[in-house]
C-alpha positions as CSV (number, residue, x, y, z in Angstrom):
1,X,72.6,17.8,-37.2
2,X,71.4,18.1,-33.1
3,X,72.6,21.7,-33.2
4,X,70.3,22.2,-36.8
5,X,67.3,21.1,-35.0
6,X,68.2,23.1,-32.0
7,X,68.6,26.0,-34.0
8,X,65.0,25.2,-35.8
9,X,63.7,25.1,-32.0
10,X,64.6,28.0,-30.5
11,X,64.0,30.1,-34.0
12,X,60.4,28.7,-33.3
13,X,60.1,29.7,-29.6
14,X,61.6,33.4,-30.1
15,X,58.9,33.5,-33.6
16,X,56.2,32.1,-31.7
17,X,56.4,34.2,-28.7
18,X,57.0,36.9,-31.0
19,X,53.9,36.5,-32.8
20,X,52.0,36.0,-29.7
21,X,53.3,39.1,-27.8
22,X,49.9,40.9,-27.4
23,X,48.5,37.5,-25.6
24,X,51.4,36.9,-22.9
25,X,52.8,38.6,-20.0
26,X,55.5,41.1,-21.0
27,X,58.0,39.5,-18.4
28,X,57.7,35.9,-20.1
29,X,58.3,37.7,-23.4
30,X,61.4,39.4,-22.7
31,X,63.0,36.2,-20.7
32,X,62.2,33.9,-23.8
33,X,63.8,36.4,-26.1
34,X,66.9,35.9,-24.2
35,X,67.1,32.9,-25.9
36,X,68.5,34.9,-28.8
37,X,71.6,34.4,-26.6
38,X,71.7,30.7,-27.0
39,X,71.1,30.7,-30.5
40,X,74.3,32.6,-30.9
41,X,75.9,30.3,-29.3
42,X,74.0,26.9,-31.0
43,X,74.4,28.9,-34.3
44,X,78.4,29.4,-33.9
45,X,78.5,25.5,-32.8
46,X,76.7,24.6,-36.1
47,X,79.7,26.1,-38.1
48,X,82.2,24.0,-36.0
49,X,81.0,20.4,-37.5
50,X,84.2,19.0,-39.2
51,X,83.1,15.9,-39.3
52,X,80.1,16.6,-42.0
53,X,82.1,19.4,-44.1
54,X,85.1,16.8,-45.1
55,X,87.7,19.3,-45.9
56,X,85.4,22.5,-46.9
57,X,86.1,26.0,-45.5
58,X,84.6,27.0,-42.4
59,X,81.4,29.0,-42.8
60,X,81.3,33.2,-42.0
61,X,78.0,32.5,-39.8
62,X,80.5,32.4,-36.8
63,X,82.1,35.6,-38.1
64,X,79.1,37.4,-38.4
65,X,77.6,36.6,-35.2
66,X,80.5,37.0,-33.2
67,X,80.4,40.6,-34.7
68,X,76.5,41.2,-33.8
69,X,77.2,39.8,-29.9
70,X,80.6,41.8,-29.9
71,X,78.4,45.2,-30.8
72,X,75.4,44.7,-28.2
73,X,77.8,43.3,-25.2
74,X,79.5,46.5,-25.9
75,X,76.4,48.5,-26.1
76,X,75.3,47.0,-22.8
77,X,78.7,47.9,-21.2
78,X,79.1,51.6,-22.8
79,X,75.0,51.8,-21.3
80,X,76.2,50.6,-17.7
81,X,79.6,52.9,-17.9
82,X,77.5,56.3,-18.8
83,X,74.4,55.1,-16.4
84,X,70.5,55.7,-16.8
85,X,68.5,58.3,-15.8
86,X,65.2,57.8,-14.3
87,X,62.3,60.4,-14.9
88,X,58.9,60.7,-13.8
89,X,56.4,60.7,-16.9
90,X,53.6,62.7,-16.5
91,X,49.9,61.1,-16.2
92,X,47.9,62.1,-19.6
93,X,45.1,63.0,-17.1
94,X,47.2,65.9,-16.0
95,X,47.1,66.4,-20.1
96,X,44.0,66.7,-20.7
97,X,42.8,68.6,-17.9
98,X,45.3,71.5,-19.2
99,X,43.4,71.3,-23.0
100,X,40.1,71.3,-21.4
């Protein structure tokens, strides 16, 4: 039941902040969506409750979100392998004067 409300809570935060994205710093927006992390976790802890399922089968939550943080960690890690590539963006002002 704890990891129910949990998972209520942090859906709320990640919505909220979500919702409110045009009103905060873009910095505090992307560390509270990391907190998509620990709903991963609080979500595959809600399927582990034995106590309150009295002999049922285990629900496919924990499958399916093992699968989802299986395919971004190994997005992250194919990203770091091949690297990134930084470029200089031109100004628009550089843009415009061309047109004019």
């Amino acid at each position: 039941m704890i990891t129910g409300y949990c998972i209520a809570g942090l859906l709320l935060i990640i919505g909220a902040t979500s919702f409110f994205r045009h009103n905060m710093k873009y910095e505090n927006f992307y560390v509270v969506h990391h907190l998509v992390f620990a709903l991963f976790f609080v979500t595959a802890a809600h399927t582990l409750d034995d106590m309150n399922r009295q002999g049922q089968a285990r629900s496919q939550t924990f499958k399916w979100f093992t699968a989802s943080l299986v395919y971004y960690l190994s997005d992250r890690f194919s990203m770091r392998m091949v690297g990134t590539v930084t470029m200089k963006m031109p100004s628009m002002n550089d843009f415009y004067k061309r047109v004019i």
